[in-house]
C-alpha positions as CSV (number, residue, x, y, z in Angstrom):
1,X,0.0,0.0,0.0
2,X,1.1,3.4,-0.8
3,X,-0.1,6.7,0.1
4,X,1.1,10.5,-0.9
5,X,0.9,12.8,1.3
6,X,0.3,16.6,-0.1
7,X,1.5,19.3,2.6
8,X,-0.6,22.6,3.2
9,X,-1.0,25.2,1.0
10,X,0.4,28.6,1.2
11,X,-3.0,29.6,1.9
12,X,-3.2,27.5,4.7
13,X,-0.2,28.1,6.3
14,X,-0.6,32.0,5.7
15,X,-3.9,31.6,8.0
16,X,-2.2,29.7,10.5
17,X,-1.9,30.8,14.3
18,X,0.8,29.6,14.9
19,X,2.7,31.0,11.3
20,X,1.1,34.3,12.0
21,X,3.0,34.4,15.7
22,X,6.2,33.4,14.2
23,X,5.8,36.1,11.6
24,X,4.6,38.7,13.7
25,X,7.7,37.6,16.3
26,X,9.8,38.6,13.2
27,X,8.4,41.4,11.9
28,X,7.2,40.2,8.7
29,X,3.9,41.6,7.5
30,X,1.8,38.8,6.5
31,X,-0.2,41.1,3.6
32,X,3.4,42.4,2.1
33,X,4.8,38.6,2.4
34,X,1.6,37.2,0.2
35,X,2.0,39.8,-2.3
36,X,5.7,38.9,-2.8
37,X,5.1,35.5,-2.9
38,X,2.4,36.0,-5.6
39,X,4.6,38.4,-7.7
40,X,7.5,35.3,-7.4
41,X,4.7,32.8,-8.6
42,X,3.9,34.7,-11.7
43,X,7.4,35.7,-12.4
44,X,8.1,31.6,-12.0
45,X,5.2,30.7,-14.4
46,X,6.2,33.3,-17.4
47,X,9.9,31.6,-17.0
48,X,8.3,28.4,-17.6
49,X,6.6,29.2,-20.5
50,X,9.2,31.5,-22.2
């Protein structure tokens, strides 16, 4: 038997308590962090296809 295990999302880990605390702790605005993150994905995606 064999099983796969898919991890959270970045979704799901931004909405976490404990994520949010350990950002917070660092100074790391959650809003500016998702936004970064999104401009990386697109940036990642129009690599891909070029």
């Amino acid at each position: 038997m064999s099983f796969y295990y898919k991890g959270p999302t970045i979704d799901q880990l931004m909405s976490d308590p404990v994520t949010l605390a350990m950002m917070e702790a660092d100074h790391v605005d959650p809003v500016v962090f998702k936004q970064m993150l999104d401009r990386t994905s697109r940036r990642l995606r129009a690599d891909r296809t070029a």
